[in-house]
Structures are given as structure tokens and as C-alpha cells.
C-alpha positions in Angstrom: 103.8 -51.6 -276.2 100.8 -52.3 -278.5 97.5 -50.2 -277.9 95.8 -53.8 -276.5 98.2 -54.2 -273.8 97.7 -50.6 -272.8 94.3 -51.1 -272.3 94.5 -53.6 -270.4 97.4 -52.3 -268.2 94.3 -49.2 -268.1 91.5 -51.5 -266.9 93.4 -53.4 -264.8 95.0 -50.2 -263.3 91.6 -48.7 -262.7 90.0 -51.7 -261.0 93.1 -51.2 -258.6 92.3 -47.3 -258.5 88.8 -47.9 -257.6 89.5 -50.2 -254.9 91.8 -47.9 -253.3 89.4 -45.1 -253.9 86.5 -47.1 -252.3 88.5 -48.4 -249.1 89.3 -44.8 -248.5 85.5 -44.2 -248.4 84.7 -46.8 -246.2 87.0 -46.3 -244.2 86.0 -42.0 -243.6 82.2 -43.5 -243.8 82.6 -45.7 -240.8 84.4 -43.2 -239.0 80.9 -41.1 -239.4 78.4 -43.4 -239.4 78.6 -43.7 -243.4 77.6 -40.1 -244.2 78.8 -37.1 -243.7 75.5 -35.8 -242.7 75.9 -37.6 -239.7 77.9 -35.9 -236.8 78.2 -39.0 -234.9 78.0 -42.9 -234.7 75.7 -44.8 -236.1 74.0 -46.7 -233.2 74.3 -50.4 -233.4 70.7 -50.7 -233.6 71.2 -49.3 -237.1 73.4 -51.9 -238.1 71.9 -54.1 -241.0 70.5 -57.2 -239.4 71.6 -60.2 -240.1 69.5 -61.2 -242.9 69.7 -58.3 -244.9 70.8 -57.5 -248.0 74.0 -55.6 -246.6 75.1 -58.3 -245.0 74.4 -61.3 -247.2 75.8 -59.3 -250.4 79.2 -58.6 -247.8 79.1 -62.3 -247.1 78.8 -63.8 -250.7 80.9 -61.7 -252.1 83.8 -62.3 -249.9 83.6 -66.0 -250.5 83.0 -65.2 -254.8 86.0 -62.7 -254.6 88.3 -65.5 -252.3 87.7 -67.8 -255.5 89.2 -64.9 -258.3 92.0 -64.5 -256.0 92.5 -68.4 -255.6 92.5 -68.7 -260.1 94.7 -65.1 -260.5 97.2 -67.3 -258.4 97.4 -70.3 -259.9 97.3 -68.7 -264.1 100.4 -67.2 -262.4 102.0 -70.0 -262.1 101.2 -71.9 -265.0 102.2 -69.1 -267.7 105.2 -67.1 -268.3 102.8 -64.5 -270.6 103.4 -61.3 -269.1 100.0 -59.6 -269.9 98.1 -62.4 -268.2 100.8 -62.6 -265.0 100.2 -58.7 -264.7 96.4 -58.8 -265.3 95.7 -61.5 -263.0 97.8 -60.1 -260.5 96.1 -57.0 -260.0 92.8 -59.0 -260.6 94.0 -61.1 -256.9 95.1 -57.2 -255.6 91.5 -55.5 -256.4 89.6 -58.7 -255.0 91.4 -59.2 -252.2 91.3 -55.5 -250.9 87.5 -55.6 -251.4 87.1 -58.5 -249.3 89.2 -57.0 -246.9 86.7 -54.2 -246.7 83.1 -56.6 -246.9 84.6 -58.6 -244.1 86.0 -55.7 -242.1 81.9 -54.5 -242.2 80.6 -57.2 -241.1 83.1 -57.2 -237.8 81.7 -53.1 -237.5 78.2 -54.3 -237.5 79.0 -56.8 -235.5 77.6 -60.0 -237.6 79.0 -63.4 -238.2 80.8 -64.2 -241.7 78.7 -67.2 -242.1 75.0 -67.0 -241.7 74.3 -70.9 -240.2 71.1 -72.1 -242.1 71.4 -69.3 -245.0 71.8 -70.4 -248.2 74.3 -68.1 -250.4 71.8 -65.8 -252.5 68.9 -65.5 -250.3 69.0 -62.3 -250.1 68.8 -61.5 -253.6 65.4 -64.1 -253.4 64.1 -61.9 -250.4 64.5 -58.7 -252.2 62.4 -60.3 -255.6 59.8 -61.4 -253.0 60.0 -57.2 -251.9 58.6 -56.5 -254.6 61.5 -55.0 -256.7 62.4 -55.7 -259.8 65.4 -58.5 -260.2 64.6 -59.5 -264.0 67.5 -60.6 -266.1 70.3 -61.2 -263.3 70.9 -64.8 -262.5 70.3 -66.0 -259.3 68.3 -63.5 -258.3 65.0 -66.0 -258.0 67.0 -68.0 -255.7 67.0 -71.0 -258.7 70.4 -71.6 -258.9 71.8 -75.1 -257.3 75.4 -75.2 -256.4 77.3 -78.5 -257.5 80.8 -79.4 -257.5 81.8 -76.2 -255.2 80.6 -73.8 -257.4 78.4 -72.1 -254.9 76.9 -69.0 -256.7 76.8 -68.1 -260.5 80.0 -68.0 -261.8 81.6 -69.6 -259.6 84.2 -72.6 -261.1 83.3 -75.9 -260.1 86.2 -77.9 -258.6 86.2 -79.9 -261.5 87.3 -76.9 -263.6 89.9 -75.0 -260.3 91.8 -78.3 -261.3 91.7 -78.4 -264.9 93.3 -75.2 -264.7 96.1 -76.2 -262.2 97.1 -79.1 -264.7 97.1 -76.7 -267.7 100.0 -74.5 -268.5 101.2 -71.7 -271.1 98.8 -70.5 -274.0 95.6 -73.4 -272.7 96.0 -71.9 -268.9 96.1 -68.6 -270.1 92.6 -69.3 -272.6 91.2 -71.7 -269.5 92.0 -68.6 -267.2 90.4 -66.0 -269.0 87.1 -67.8 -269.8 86.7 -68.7 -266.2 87.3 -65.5 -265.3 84.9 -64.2 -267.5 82.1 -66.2 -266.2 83.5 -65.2 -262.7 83.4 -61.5 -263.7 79.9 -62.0 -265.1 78.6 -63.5 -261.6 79.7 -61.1 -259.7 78.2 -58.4 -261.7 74.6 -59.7 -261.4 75.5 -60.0 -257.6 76.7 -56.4 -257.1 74.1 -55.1 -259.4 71.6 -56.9 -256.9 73.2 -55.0 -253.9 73.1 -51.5 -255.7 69.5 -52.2 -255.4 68.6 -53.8 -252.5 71.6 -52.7 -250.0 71.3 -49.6 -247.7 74.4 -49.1 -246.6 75.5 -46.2 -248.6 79.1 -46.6 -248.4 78.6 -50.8 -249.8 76.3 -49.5 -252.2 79.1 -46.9 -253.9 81.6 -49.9 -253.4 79.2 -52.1 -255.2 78.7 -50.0 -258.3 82.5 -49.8 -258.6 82.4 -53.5 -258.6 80.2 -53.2 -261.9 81.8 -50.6 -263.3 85.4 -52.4 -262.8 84.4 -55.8 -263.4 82.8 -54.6 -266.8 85.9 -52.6 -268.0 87.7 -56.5 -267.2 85.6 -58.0 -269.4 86.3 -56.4 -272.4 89.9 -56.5 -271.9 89.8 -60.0 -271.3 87.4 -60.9 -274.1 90.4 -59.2 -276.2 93.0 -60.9 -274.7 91.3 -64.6 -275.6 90.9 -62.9 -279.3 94.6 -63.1 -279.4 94.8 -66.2 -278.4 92.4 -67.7 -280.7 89.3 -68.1 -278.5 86.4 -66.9 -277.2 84.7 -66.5 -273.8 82.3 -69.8 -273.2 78.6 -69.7 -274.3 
């Protein structure tokens, strides 16, 4: 085994690790109220509304996450390369627990998985209009216009979720890992955001794992397209 592919069998193992280790926490923190402080149930009138950061970053991040699980699947069956089958497939296993968990949230607080009439992002804009400080992470001003079904940044177009299905062996595996890397990028800014602006303790721990995962990823992958003779896309 060559020291590349441990690393990335290390990365990809901790991103599983961390979303185990988070779904444990959420899962103590809503049995008290997220925090141990708390003796007893947070009343429902401390749910975040809504329109809130909790919620929005729960929502968008569901529907960002659905789309890595959606490529991890398909690489897998374009490629026989055992590093990318491995990779993307704990990839599809971290994503798809933490969905799990943003979704199971929202059914706590009690709030619908689609906000009718809010556009993916807004709550990143709201919490720039706040006052605090959003400089640097994309999206965050509200100025990015979805096309082709990519919704949020990162996201792949349709365009692209199909070049990929008609690819196969080394240029799936290249096409794969560069939209992935954009992917990964995305959700960064977005989990950054909700480090910031969420209050929900327990989402605000998962979402620094996020960052902290996702960002482990990257480098892996950026040296898994080395070896492939490519780089990630400007």
C-alpha cells in the first residue's frame, strides 16, 4: 500500500469517524435540549424559526449533500479504480448520515424541509445584512444565480451530473474528483456560514466537522487527480 493511498483511506476514514462522532452528539443533545446544562426539554418556542440560520443551513445542506451522494454513486460505477470506488463510497456514507441528521432536526423543530418562497442561501444574505462579517465565502451576498440545476455554489449543473454518467475509467475518475472538489469547496463556505450565524449548538459542532472533514478531502483528492495527470478546475 503506498503512503498516498493511506492517506486517503485516513481522510476518508475520518470524515466517516466524524460523522459518527457527531450523530452521537446530536442525538444525546436532543435528548437534553442540546446542552448538558439543560436538565430538561427545550420548549418548542425555542426552536429556530423558520427563517433562521439553523434551519436554512439544515435545509441547503441536505439538498448540497443529496447531490455528493448522487456523483459518489455513479464514479462507482463508471471505474473499476479501487481508491476512487473506496473514497467515493465513504464520501456517499459521511453525506448521507449527515443529512440524515439535518433532516431529522428539522422534524424535532418541527419545520418544513422546503421553505415555499425561500430562495436557497438567504440565510447566509440575512446574516451579511446582521451586520456580521461574510467576506470571502461565495454566496454569502446572496449573488449567486442557479442555472442548469446547480442550485448553490458548487453544485454540478445537469449538464456536467451527465457528462459524468457517459464517462468511464481514468476520465470518470478525473471528471469525479474535480467536481467533487468544487462540491467540497461549496459546502465549506456554506458550513463556515453556519459556524457563524447558527445557534444551535449541537449544528454548529456538526458544522465545523463539516469544515474540518471536507478540507482533509480536498487535499486527498487534489492528490489523487496528481496521479492522474490533472488538476482540480480553476
Amino acid at each position: 500500500m503506498t503512503d498516498r493511498t493511506r492517506r486517503i483511506r485516513w481522510a476518508a476514514g475520518s470524515a466517516v469517524a466524524l460523522a459518527l462522532l457527531f450523530a452521537g452528539a446530536a442525538t444525546v443533545a436532543a435528548a437534553r435540549g442540546d446542552g448538558a446544562e439543560h436538565h430538561a426539554a427545550v420548549p418548542a418556542a425555542q426552536n429556530p424559526a423558520s427563517g433562521s440560520a439553523d434551519a436554512g443551513f439544515a435545509r441547503d445542506m441536505a439538498v448540497h449533500h443529496q447531490q455528493a451522494v448522487e456523483m459518489s454513486f455513479i464514479v462507482r460505477d463508471r471505474t473499476q479504480d479501487e481508491d476512487v470506488r473506496r473514497f467515493a463510497y465513504d464520501i456517499a456514507n459521511t453525506q448521507a448520515n449527515q443529512r440524515g441528521m439535518l433532516l431529522g432536526w428539522l422534524d424535532l423543530w418541527e419545520l418544513p424541509k422546503a421553505a415555499a418562497g425561500q430562495e436557497p442561501m438567504a440565510w447566509m444574505a440575512a446574516g451579511r445584512h446582521a451586520g456580521h462579517d461574510m467576506a470571502g465565502m461565495p454566496g454569502m451576498g446572496g449573488g449567486y444565480e442557479a442555472h442548469d440545476g446547480s442550485l448553490m455554489p458548487g453544485m454540478a449543473t445537469r449538464t456536467e451530473l451527465e457528462q459524468l454518467r457517459g464517462a468511464s475509467g481514468k476520465q470518470a475518475e478525473i471528471l469525479y474528483l474535480q467536481l467533487m472538489t468544487d462540491h467540497h469547496k461549496g459546502g465549506i463556505d456554506m458550513a463556515r456560514g453556519c459556524a457563524d450565524l447558527c445557534t444551535v449548538k449541537v449544528e454548529k459542532r456538526l458544522a465545523r466537522g463539516m469544515v474540518e472533514g471536507q478540507q482533509s478531502e480536498l487535499e486527498a483528492m487534489a492528490g489523487m487527480l496528481a496521479e492522474r495527470g490533472a488538476t482540480p478546475r480553476p
